[in-house]
Structures are given as structure tokens and as C-alpha cells.
N, C-alpha and C positions, 0 to 999 in steps of 0.2 A: 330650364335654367339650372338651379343648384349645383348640384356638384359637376354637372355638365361645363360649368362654366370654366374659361383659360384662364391659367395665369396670369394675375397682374406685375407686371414691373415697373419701378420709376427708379430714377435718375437722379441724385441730387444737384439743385442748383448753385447749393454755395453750402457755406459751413458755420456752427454758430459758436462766437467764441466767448467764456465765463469766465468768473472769478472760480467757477467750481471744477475741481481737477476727478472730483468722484461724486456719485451724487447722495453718498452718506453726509447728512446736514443741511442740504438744501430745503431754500423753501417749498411747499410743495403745491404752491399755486403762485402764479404771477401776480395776482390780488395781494397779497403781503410778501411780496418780494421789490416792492417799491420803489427802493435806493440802490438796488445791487445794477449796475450798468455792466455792458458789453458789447460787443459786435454781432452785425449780421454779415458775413461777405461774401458776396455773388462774386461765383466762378466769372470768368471774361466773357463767357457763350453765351452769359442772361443776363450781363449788364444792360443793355436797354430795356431790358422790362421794367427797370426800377425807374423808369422816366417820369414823372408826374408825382411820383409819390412823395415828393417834399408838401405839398399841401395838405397832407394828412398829420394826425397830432400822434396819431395812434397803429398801429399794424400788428396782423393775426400771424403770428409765424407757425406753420404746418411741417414737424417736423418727424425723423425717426428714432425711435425710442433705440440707441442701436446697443448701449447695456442692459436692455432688462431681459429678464429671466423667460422661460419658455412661458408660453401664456397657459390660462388657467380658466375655467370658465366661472369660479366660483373665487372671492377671493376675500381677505378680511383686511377692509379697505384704512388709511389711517384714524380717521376720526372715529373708528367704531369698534367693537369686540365680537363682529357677529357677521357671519361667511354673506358674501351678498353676490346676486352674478354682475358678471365684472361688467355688462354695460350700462349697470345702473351706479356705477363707479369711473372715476378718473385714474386708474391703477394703470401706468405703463406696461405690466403685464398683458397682453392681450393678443387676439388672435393674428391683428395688424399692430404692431404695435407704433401706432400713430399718434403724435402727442400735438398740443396746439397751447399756445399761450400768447394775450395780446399786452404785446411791450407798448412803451411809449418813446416815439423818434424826440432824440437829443439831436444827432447833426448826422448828413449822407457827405462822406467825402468820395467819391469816385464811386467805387462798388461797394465801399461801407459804410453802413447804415449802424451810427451809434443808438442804441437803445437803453432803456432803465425799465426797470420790473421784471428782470431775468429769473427765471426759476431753471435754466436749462443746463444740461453739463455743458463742458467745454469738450468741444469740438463735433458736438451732434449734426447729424447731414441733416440740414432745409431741405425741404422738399416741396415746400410753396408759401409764398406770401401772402395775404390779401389787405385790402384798406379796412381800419377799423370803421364803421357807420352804426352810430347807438340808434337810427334810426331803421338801420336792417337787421343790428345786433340786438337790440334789448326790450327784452318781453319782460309780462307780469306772469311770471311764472312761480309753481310749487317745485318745491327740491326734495320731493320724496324724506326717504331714512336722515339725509341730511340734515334736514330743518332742526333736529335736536340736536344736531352734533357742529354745524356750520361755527357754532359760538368759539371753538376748540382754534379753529383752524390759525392764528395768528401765532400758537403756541406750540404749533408739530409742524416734525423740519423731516425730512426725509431720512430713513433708518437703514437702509440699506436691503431691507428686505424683497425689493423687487429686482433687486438688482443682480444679475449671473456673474458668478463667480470664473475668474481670468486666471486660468493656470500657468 
């Protein structure tokens, strides 16, 4: 396997739309991005997959970080002052640069899906949905380097620093 392995590609299915035009100032988790609402809109070719999903309160949007900066393997993540590798981080920088946050469904009109607790720029390509379930989602877990720093988090907005610069 390793480096023998093909390339992967995907497709986006829809597109996700903010109040955020850049994501200098955003919040930088969906946990205290609360009140910030927005869209999810599924392209016409994956409108049926959203079938069933009015009965959920909550969904995990799987998306592509598609301004951040070349990834890094080491990175000095917001809440802290000290280089850490980036998978023990939520830093968009990365080698996928794969982001996830779970919003909470306000209303589905056709292909979109109103949500609230957006932390995401406007116009990021989706790349997968799922149903939120606290019963497959939520463990007793430790948060590493976090746990001293997690307290921070309602107070730091996104600084621009992961983000590649557009000439």
C-alpha cells in the first residue's frame, strides 16, 4: 500500500453558502458559531439522497477546505503558541484538506437545506453529508494539548493565517 496507492478524487455534490465572504473572522468551530445560519445546496444529480433527512435535528457536512494554504505537517494551531502535527489539530491546512462541521437543520426547501451553526466560507464544495446521531457521534473522550486551551475557544475567530493568498 503506501505510496503505491492511486489517486483519490471526488466530486462535489452541492455548495455551501455563508454569511462569510473570506474566512478572516469566522468562527472557528461550529460549537460557537450557533446563530450564524446558511445554506447547504445539493446540485440536481444528488437531490434524492437528501430524502429522509427532515427527521434529523442535526447533520455532519463533509466538506473541501478549497482556500487554505498548502498543508504543513506541523502547524501552531489557534488556541495555542506551540508547533503541534497538524492531525492532532482541526487546522484546514492539511494534507486532505477536508473540513467537517455539524450544523443544525432549520428548514429543507427542495435541494436546500437551511442550517444554523455555520463556521464555513461561502461557497465551499460539499462533499458529503451524514445524519448527526449522539448515539454513534458522542464519546467520553480526552482532548489531548486541548484540554488547557479548549476554555479560549468562544473568544478566537479565524485570522486568516491558514488561509492562501489569491493574486
Amino acid at each position: 500500500m503506501g505510496n503505491n496507492m492511486k489517486e483519490i478524487k471526488y466530486k462535489p455534490i452541492g455548495i455551501i453558502h455563508s454569511p462569510f465572504k473570506e474566512p478572516k473572522g469566522m468562527p472557528i468551530q461550529s460549537a460557537v458559531a450557533m446563530d450564524i445560519e446558511g445554506t447547504v445546496e445539493i446540485f440536481p444529480e444528488y437531490a434524492e439522497g437528501i430524502e429522509s433527512i427532515e427527521g434529523f435535528s442535526h447533520i455532519i457536512l463533509i466538506y473541501h477546505f478549497h482556500l487554505s494554504k498548502k498543508a504543513k505537517l506541523k502547524v501552531k494551531p489557534y488556541m495555542d503558541d506551540k508547533l503541534r502535527g497538524v492531525f492532532a489539530t482541526r487546522a484546514p491546512s492539511r494534507p486532505n484538506p477536508i473540513g467537517l462541521s455539524t450544523v443544525k437543520i432549520v428548514e429543507i426547501k427542495g435541494r436546500k437545506i437551511h442550517v444554523k451553526g455555520l463556521d464555513i466560507v461561502d461557497g465551499t464544495p460539499l462533499l458529503d453529508i451524514k445524519p448527526y446521531v449522539p448515539e454513534f457521534d458522542v464519546r467520553d473522550a480526552k482532548i489531548g494539548w486541548l484540554e488547557e486551551n479548549v476554555h479560549k475557544l468562544p473568544l478566537v475567530k479565524e485570522n486568516g493565517r491558514f488561509e492562501k493568498k489569491v493574486k
